[in-house]
VOKOLNU-932505 format. One record per residue: residue in one letter; x, y, z of N, C-alpha, C in turn. Coordinates in steps of 0.1 Angstrom, whole numbers. Each point is the difference from the previous one (the first is absolute). Layout:
BEGIN
("A", (X, Y, Z), (X, Y, Z), (X, Y, Z))
...
//
This chain:
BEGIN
("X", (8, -12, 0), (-8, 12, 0), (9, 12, 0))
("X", (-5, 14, -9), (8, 11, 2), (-3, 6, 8))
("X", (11, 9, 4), (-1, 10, 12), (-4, 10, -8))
("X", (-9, 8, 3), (-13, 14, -6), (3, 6, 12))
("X", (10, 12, -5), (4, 11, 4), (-13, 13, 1))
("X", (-6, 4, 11), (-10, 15, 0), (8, 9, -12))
("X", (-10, 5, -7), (6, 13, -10), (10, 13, 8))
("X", (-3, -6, 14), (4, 18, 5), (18, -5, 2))
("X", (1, -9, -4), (19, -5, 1), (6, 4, -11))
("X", (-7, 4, -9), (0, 1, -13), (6, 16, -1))
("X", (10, 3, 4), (5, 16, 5), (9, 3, -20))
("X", (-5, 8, -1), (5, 5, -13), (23, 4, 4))
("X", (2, -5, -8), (15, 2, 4), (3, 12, -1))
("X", (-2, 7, -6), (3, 16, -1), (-3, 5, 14))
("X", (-13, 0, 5), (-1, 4, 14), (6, -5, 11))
("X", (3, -10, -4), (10, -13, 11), (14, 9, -3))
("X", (6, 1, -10), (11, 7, 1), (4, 13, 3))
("X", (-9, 10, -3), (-1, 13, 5), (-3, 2, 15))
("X", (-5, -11, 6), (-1, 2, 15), (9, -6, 8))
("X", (7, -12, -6), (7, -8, 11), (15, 1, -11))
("X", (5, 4, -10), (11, 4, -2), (7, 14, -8))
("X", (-14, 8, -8), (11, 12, -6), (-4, 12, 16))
("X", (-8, -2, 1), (-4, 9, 10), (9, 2, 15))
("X", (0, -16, 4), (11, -2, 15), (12, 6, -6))
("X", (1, -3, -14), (18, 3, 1), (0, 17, -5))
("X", (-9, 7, 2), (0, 15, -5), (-2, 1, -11))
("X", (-5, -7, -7), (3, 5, -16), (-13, 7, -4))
("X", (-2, 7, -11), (-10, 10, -6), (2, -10, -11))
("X", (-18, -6, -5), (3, -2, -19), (9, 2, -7))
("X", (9, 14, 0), (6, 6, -10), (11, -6, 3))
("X", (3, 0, 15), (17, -10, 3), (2, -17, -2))
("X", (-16, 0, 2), (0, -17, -5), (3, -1, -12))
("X", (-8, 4, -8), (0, 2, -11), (14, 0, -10))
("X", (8, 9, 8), (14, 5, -5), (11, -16, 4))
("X", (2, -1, 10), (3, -12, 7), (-1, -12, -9))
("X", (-15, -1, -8), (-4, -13, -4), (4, 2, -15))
("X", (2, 11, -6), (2, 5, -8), (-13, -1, -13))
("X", (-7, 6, 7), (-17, -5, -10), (-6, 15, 1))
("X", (-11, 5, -9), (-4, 11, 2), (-7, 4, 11))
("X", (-3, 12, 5), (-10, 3, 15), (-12, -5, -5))
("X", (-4, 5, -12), (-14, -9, -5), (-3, -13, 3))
("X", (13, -7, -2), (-5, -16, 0), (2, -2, 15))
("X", (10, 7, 11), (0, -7, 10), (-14, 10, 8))
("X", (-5, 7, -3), (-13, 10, 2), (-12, -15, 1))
("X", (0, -1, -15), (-10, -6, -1), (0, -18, 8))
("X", (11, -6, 1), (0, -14, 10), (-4, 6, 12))
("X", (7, 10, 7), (0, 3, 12), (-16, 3, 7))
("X", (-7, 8, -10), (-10, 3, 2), (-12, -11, -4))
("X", (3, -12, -6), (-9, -12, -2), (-5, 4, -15))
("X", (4, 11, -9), (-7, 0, -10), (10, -8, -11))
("X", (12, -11, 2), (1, -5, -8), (12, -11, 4))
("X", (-3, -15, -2), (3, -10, 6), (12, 0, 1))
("X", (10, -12, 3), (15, -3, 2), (1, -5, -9))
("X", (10, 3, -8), (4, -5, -11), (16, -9, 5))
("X", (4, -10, -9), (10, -10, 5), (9, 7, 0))
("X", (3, 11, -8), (12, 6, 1), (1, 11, 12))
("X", (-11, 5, 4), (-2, 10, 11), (1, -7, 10))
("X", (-2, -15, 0), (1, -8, 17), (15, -1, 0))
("X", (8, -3, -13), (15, -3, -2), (7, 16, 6))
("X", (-6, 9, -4), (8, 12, 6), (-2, 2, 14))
("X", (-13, -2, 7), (0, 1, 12), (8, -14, 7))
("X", (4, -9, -4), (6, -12, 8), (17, 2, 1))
("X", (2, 13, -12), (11, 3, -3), (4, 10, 10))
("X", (-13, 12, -3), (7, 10, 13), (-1, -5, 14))
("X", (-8, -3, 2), (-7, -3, 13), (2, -14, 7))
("X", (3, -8, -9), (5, -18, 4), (-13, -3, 5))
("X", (-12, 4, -7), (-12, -12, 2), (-3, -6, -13))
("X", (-5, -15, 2), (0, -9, -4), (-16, 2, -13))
("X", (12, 2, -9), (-11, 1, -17), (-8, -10, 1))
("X", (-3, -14, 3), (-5, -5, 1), (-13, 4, 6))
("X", (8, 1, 13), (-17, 5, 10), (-9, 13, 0))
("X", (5, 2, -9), (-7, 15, -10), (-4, -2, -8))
("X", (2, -7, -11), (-11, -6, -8), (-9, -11, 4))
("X", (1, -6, 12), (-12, -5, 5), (-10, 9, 7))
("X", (4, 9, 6), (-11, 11, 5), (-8, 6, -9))
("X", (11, 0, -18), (-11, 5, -10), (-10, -8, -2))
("X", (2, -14, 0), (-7, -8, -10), (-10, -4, 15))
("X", (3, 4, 12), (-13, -7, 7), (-7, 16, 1))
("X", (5, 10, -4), (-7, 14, 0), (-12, -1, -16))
("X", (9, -2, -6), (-9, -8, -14), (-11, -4, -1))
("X", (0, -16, 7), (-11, -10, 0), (-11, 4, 9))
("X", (10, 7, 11), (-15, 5, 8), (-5, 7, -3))
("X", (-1, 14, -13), (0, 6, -2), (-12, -7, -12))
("X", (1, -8, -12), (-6, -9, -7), (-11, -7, 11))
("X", (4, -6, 8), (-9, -5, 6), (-16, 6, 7))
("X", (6, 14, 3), (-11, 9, 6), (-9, 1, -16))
("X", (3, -5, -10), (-10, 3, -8), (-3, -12, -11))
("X", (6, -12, 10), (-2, -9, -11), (-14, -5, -6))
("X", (-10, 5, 9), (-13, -1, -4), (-3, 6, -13))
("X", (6, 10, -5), (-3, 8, -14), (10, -8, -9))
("X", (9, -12, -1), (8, -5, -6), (-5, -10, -9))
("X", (-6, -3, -13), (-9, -7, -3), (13, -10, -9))
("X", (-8, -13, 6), (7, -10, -14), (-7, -15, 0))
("X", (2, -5, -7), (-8, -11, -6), (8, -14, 10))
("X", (-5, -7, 7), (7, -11, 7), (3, -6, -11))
("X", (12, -10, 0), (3, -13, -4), (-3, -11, 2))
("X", (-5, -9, -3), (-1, -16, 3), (14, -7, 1))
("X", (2, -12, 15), (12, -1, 0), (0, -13, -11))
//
C-alpha cells in the first residue's frame, strides 16, 4: 500500500528556499540571483512560487548552498501532483481495459 502524503506537505520549493535558505543567509533576490548567476526575473519568479524548479536551478542551488538537487526536485514533483490532484476531478480520460 502507498503512503498518501496530505497536499499541505506539498510546500512549493521556491518558498521552502526563500525562507529556510536565501533569506537566513541575508540575501536579497538580486544577490541570489547574482550568486546563482541567473537573472533576478527567474530567481523572482521560483522564489515567489510563480515558476517551478527547474533541474538546472536545483543543480545551482546544491552548488552554492550544498543542498541536495535531488531533494528539490522532489519537493517540485510532490508540489506538482498535489497541485494536479486538487483538480483531478476536471481531468477527463477514457479508462482502459486491462
Amino acid at each position: 500500500m502507498a503512503i498518501k502524503l496530505h497536499s499541505s506537505f506539498a510546500v512549493h520549493p521556491g518558498a521552502w528556499l526563500r525562507a529556510e535558505i536565501v533569506e537566513p543567509h541575508g540575501l536579497s533576490v538580486t544577490d541570489a540571483a547574482a550568486r546563482l548567476h541567473v537573472t533576478r526575473q527567474a530567481m523572482s519568479n521560483l522564489l515567489g512560487g510563480r515558476a517551478g524548479l527547474s533541474a538546472e536551478m536545483a543543480i545551482r542551488f546544491e552548488k552554492a548552498f550544498g543542498l541536495s538537487a535531488d531533494t528539490l526536485m522532489r519537493m517540485q514533483a510532490a508540489h506538482d501532483l498535489a497541485e494536479v490532484r486538487a483538480r483531478a476531478g476536471e481531468i477527463e480520460v477514457e479508462r482502459v481495459a486491462a
